[in-house]
SETI-894396 format. One record per residue (C-alpha): residue number from 1; residue in one letter; x, y, z. Coordinates in pm, 1 decimal, m for minus. Last residue first. Example, Ala and Ser with C-alpha at 12.3 -4.5 7.8 and 13.67 -1.06 7.14 Angstrom:
2
{r 2; "S"; {1367.0; m106.0; 714.0}}
{r 1; "A"; {1230.0; m450.0; 780.0}}
END
This chain:
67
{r 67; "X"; {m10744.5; 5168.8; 2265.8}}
{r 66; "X"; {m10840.4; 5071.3; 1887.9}}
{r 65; "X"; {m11034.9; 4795.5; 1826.0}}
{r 64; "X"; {m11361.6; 4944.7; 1657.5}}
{r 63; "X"; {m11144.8; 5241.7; 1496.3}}
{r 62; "X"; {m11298.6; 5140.5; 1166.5}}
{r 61; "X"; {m11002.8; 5201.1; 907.2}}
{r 60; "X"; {m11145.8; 5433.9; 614.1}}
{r 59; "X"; {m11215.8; 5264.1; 299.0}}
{r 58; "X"; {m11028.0; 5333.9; m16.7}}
{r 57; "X"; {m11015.3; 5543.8; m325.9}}
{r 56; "X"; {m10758.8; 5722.4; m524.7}}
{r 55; "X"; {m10754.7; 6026.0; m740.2}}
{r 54; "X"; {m10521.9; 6060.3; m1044.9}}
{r 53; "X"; {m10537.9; 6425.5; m1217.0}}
{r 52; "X"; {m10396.8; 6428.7; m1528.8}}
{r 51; "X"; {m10289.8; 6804.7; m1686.1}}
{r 50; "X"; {m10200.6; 6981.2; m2007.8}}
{r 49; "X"; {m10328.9; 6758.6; m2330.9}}
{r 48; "X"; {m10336.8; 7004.8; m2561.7}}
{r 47; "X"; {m10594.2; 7211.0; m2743.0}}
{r 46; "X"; {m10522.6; 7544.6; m2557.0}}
{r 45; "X"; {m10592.1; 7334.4; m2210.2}}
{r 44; "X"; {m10703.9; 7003.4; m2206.6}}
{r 43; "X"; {m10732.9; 6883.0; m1857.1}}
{r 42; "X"; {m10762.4; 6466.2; m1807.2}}
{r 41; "X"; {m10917.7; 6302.6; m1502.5}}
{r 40; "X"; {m10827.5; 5961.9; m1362.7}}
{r 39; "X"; {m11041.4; 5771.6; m1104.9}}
{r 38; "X"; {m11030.9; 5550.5; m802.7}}
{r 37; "X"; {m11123.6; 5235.2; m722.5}}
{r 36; "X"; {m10959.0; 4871.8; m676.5}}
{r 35; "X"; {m10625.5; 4989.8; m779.0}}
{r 34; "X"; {m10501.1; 5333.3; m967.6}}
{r 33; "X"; {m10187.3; 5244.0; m1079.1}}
{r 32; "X"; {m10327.9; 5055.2; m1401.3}}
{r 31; "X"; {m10541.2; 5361.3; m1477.6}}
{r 30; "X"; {m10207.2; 5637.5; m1452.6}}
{r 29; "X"; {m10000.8; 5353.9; m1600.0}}
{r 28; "X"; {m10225.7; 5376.1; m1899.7}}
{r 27; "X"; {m10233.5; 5689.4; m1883.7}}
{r 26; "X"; {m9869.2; 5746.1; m1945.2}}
{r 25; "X"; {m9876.8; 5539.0; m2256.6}}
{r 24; "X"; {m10130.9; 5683.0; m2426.8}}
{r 23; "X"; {m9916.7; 6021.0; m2372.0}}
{r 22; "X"; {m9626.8; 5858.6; m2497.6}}
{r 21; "X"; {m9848.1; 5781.3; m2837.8}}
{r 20; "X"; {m9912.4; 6091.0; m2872.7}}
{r 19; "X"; {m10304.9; 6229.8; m2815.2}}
{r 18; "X"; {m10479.2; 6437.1; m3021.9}}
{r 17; "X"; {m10638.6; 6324.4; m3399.8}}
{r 16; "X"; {m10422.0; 5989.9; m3340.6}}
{r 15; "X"; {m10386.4; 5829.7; m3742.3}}
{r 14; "X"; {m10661.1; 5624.2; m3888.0}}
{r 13; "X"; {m10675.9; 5236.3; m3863.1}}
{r 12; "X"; {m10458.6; 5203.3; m3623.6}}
{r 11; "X"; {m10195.5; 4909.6; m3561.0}}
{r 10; "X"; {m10120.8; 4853.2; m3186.1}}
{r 9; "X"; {m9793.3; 4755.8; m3073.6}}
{r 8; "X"; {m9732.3; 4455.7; m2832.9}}
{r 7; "X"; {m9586.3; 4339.0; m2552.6}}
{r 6; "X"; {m9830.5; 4197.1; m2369.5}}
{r 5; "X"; {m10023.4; 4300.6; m2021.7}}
{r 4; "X"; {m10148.4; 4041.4; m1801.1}}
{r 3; "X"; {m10153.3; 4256.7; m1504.2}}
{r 2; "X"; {m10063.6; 4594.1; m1535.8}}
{r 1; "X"; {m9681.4; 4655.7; m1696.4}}
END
């Protein structure tokens, strides 16, 4: 679990219109995974969830020292 995560459930005040609750789930560890920066992108395709797309950011190492 990310950092100072519970467990917990959620109570909602009207049911999900489109995602499952295992889908919630498994973009939340997509967004907890992703660090200091990055991104996660969803694809709906023929009204479903179809594809997550997890892109990761970082600085490139300055070859200052290097020999």
């Amino acid at each position: 679990m990310g950092k100072g995560a519970l467990d917990f459930a959620l109570e909602l005040v009207r049911p999900l219109a489109f995602l499952a609750p295992d889908e919630i789930e498994f973009i939340d560890r997509l967004l907890d995974s992703l660090g200091e920066y990055g991104e996660v992108r969803l694809v709906v395709a023929e009204g479903r969830l179809r594809t997550a797309f997890k892109t990761v950011s970082c600085t490139a190492l300055r070859l200052e020292n290097a020999e």
